[in-house]
C-alpha positions, -999 to +999 in steps of 0.1 A: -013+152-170-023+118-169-033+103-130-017+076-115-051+050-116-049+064-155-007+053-157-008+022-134-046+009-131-047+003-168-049-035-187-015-033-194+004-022-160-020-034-136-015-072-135+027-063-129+017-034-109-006-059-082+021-087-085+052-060-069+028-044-044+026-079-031+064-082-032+067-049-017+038-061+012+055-095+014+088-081+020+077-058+047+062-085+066+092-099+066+114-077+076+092-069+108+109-078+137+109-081+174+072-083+194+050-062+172+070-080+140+054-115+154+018-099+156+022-085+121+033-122+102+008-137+125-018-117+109-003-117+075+000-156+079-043-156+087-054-131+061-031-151+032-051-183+047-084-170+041-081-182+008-053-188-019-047-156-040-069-138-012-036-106-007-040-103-046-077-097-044-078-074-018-044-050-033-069-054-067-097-040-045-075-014-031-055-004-061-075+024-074-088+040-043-051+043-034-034+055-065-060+081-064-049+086-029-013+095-038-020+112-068-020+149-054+012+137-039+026+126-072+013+158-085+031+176-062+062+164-071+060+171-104+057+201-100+086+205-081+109+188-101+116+157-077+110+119-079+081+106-066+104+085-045+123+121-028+087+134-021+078+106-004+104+101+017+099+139+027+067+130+043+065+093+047+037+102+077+014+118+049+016+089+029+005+064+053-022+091+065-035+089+030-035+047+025-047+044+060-078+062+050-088+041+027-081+011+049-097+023+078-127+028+062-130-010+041-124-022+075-153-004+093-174-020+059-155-059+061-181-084+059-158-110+074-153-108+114-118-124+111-104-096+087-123-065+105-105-079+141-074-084+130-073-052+116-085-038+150-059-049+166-032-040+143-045-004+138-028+015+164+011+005+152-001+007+117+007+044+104+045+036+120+046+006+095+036+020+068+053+049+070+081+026+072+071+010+044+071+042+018+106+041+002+095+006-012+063+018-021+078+051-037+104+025-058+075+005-066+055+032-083+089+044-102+096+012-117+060+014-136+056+051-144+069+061-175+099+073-177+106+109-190 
């Protein structure tokens, strides 16, 4: 069985793979609302001004580490006979557990002060936004798996 990096971090996928996980990111920034949806385009709105194409480079930096990440998850559905999207949503705490990881520790390592603060601060309502975040994410990784 082929992993996800193998499926989705390839020449041919990754490019359309990195251009809908920023859709997906960009569309839940946007649909953040209330206090804690201010604080969130805030930061959005100074990590995209770091530099133009800056969110591309960092999901490009991420990419791997993550799809290996949710592979065992992936894996797990297969083998019980349900979408990546259903298994997902079964557990979307378990998936942000798993991406958080990864993010937590590139943040400890962030050679820019600006990114590793804002990402401090951000932290402790991040697992309930990603988790929120999974059914897009889930639909995102359907659209470029192979069907069958």
């Amino acid at each position: 069985m082929s992993t996800l990096k193998e499926l989705l971090a390839n020449e041919q996928t990754r490019p359309a793979v990195i251009e809908d996980a920023q859709s997906v990111l960009d569309q839940e920034v946007n649909d953040k609302g209330g206090l804690s949806g201010v604080a969130i385009k805030a930061a959005y709105s100074v990590v995209k001004g770091i530099k133009p194409g800056f969110v591309r480079e960092v999901i490009d930096a991420l990419l791997d580490d993550f799809l290996d990440a949710l592979d065992p998850l992936r894996q797990s559905a297969q083998e019980q006979g349900v979408s990546v999207a259903d298994y997902f949503r079964r557990d979307p705490d378990q998936v942000a557990e798993k991406l958080l990881a990864i993010t937590d520790a590139r943040a400890e390592n962030a050679s820019r002060a600006v990114i590793k603060k804002t990402y401090e601060k951000l932290r402790p309502s991040a697992k309930k936004h990603v988790a929120a975040s999974v059914p897009r994410l889930a639909q995102m990784l359907e659209r470029h798996l192979p069907q069958g």
